[in-house]
C-alpha positions in Angstrom: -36.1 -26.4 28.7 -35.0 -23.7 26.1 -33.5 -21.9 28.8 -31.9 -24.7 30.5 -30.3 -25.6 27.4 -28.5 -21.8 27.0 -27.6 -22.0 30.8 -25.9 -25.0 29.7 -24.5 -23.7 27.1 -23.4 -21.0 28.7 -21.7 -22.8 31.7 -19.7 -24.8 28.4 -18.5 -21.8 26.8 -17.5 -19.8 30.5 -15.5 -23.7 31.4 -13.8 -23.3 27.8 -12.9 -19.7 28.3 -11.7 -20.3 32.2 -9.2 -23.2 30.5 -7.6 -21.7 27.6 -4.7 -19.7 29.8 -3.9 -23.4 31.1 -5.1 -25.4 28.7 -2.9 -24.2 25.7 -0.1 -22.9 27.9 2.8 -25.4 26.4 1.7 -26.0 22.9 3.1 -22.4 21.0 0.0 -22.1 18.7 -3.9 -21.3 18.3 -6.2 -24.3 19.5 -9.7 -25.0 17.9 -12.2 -23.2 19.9 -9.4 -21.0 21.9 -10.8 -17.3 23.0 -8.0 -14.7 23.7 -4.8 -14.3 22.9 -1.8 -17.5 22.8 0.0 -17.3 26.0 2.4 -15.3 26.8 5.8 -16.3 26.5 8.2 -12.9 26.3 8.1 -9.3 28.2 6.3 -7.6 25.4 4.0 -10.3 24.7 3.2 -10.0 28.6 2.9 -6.4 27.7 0.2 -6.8 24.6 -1.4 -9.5 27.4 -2.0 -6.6 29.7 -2.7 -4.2 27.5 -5.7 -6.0 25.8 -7.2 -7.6 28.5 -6.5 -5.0 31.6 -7.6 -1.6 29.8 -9.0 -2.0 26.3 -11.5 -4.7 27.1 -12.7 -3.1 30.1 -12.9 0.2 28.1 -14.8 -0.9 25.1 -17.1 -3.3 27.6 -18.0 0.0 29.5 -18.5 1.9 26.0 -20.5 -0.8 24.2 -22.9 -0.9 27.9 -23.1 2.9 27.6 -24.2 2.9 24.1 -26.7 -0.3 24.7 -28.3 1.6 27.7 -28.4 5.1 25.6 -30.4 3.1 22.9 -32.8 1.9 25.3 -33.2 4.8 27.1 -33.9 6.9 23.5 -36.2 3.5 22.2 -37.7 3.5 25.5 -38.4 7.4 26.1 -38.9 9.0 22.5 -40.8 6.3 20.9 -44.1 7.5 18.7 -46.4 6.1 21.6 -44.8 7.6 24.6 -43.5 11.2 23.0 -46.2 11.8 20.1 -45.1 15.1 20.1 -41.4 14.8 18.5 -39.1 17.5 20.2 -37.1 20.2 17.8 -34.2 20.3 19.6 -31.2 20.9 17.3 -28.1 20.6 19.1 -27.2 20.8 23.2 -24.2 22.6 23.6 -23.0 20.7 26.6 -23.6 17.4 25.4 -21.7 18.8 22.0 -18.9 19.6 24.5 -18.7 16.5 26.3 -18.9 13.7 23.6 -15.7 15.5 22.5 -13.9 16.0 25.3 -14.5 12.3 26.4 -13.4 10.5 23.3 -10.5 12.5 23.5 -9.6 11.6 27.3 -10.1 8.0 26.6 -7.8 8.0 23.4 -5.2 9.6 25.7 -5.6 6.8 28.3 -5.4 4.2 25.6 -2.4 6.3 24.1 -0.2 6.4 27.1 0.3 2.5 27.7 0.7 1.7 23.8 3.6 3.9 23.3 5.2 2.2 26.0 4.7 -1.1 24.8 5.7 0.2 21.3 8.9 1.7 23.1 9.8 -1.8 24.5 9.0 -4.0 21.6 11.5 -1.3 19.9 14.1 -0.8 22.1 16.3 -3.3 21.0 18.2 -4.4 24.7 21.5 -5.6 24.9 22.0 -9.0 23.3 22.8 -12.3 24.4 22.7 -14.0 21.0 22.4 -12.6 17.3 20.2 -14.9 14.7 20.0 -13.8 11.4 17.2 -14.6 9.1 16.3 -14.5 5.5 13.4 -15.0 3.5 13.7 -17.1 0.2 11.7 -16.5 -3.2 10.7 -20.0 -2.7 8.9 -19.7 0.4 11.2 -20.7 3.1 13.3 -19.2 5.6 17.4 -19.4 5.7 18.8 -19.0 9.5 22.3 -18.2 10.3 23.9 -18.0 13.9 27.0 -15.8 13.7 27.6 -16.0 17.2 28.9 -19.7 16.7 31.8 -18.2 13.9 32.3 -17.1 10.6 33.9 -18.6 7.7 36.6 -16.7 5.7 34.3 -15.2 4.0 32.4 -13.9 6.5 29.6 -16.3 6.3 28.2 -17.8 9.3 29.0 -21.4 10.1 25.9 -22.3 11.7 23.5 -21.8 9.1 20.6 -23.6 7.5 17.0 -23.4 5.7 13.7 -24.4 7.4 11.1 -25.9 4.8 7.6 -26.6 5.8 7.3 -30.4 7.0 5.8 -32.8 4.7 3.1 -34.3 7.1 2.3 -31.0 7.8 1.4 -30.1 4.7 -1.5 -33.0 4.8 -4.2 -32.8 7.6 -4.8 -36.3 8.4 -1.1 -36.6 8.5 -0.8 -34.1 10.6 -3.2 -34.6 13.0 -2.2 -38.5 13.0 1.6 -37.4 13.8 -0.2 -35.2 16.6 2.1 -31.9 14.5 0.2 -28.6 14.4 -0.8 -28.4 10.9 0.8 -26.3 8.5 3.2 -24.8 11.0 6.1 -27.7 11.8 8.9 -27.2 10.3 11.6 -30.0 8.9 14.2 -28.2 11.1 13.8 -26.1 14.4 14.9 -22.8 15.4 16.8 -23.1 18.1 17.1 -20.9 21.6 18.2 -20.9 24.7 15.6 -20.1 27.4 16.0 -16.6 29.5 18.1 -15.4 26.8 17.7 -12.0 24.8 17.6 -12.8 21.5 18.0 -10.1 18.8 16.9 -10.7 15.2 18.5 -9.0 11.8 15.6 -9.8 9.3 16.0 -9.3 5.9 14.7 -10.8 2.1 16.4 -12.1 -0.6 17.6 -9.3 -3.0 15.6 -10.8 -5.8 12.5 -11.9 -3.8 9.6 -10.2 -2.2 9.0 -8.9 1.7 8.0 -11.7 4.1 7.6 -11.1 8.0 8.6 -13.1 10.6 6.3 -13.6 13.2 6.0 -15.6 16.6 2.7 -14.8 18.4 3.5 -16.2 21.7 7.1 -13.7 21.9 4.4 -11.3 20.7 6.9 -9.7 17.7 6.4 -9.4 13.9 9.1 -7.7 11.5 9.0 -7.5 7.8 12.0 -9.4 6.0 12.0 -6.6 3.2 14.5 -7.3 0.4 17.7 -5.0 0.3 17.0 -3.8 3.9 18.3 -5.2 7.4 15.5 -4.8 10.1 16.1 -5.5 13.9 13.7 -7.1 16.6 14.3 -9.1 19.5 12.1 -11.4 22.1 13.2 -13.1 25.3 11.9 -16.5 25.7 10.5 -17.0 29.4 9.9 -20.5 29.2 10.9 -23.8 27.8 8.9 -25.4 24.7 7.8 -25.1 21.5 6.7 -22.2 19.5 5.2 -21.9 16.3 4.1 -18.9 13.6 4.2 -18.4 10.2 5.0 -15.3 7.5 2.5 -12.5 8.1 3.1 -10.3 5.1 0.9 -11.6 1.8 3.5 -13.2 -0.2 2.7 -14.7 -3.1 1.0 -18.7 -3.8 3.3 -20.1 -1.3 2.8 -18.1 1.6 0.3 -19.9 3.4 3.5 -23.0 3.7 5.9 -20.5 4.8 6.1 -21.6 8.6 8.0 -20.7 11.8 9.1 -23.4 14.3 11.4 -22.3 17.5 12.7 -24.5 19.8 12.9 -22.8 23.3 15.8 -25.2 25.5 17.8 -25.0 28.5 21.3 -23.7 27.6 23.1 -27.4 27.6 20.3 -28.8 25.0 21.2 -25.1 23.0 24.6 -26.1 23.7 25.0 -29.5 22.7 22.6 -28.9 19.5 25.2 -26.0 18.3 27.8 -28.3 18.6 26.0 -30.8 16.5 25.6 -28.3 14.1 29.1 -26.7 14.0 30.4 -30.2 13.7 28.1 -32.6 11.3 26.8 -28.6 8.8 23.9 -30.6 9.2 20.6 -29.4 10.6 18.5 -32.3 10.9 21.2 -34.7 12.4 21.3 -31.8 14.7 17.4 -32.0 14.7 17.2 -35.5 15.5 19.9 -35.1 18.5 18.0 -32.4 20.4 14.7 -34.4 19.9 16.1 -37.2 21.5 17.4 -34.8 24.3 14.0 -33.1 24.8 12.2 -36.7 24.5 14.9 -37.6 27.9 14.5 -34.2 29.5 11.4 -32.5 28.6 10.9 -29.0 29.4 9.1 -28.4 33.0 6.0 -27.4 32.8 5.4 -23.8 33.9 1.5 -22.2 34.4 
């Protein structure tokens, strides 16, 4: 019966595990009882995908079953009982030789592949849109679009502040207005889909270094105050994508979310317009909601 039950159990968690990829592939976010990494939803995210799960795992699977079967062999062979006599061997030259010469050859197999990913997460391509975005002292994020024009000034037009949504600040709200909790946001970030995005990040001069983050685009870049960093992500698919500020902060930082909208270009376009025209975000908001409630995104596995 016992070991019915952990077949069973087993069978559960391998179901679970088989799922996931499809399972969470349009929500943007961790699930409860999710195993591996959030879909992938960007070229270097794809990258990190491949990475992890096509060489490390399989490296470290076939270390940790080399290790488990040395331990055996040595609890197995050199126990009191069967090898009364203990050897005095010191050292083994070869085996000295080898268990350095192997780490090393793995590292440079694990090496190789991770500075290329490095190299394309960095290597800012040529852009299709510029966002810039702030972080606030009071735990919130400012976004401006100078692609849609500048005031006299030089500020952008298209500009606003994404504060953490009320009901998802409340779990039973949250989970009764079926929002992921603590991660909506009262206003979206907006993109078009299939476009490459590239990101000036920065911090208030006053306030302290925050980092943008959105798992699923598989990019994180510290908003350091007084400082202009660059990133970028390309956005595969239609949806919505969530993260939050991954740089310890300060009593707030746990409410500093990241909500992206991910649309075909004439939702992008007709939100812009919204926008440029109304300077108001969440009448914009409320348009491409009603758009994406019409047209929702097609799904894509």
């Amino acid at each position: 019966m016992r070991l019915r039950n952990l077949m069973t159990a087993a069978s559960a968690l391998l179901a679970v595990v088989a799922a996931g990829p499809a399972a969470h592939a349009e929500t943007g976010h961790a699930e409860h009882w999710q195993m591996g990494l959030q879909p992938a939803n960007s070229p270097s995210m794809e990258g990190i995908h491949w990475f992890h799960n096509g060489l490390l795992l399989p490296i470290i699977t076939v270390i940790t079953l080399f290790v488990l079967a040395l331990l055996i062999y040595v609890m197995v062979k050199f126990n009191a009982k069967a090898n009364p006599v203990p050897s005095r061997t010191t050292h083994n030259t070869m085996i000295e030789v080898v268990w350095t010469v192997v780490p090393i050859l793995i590292l440079v197999v694990i090496a190789i592949p991770s500075f290329r990913l490095l190299y394309l997460q960095r290597n800012i391509p040529a852009a299709d849109m510029t966002i810039k975005i702030i972080g606030n002292p009071s735990w919130n994020w400012t976004y401006e679009y100078p692609d849609l024009g500048t005031n006299d000034d030089g500020s952008a037009k298209a500009s606003f502040t994404a504060y953490l949504r009320e009901d998802a600040a409340d779990l039973q709200k949250a989970h009764a207005a079926n929002i992921p909790y603590l991660l909506a946001t009262d206003v979206p970030v907006v993109v078009p889909v299939g476009k490459t995005v590239k990101l000036i990040v920065t911090s208030d001069p006053d306030g302290i270094i925050h980092a943008w983050t959105i798992p699923s685009f598989g990019m994180k870049i510290d908003a350091i105050p007084g400082r202009l960093n660059e990133d970028w992500f390309k956005a595969e698919r239609e949806g919505v994508f969530y993260g939050q500020c991954s740089e310890l902060c300060g009593k707030d930082h746990a409410f500093m979310p990241i909500e992206v909208h991910v649309v075909s270009q004439d939702k992008y376009d007709a939100w812009s317009k919204s926008l440029l025209e109304s300077g108001d975000a969440a009448e914009a908001a409320k348009l491409l909601a009603t758009l994406e409630a019409k047209q929702p995104a097609l799904a894509q596995n």
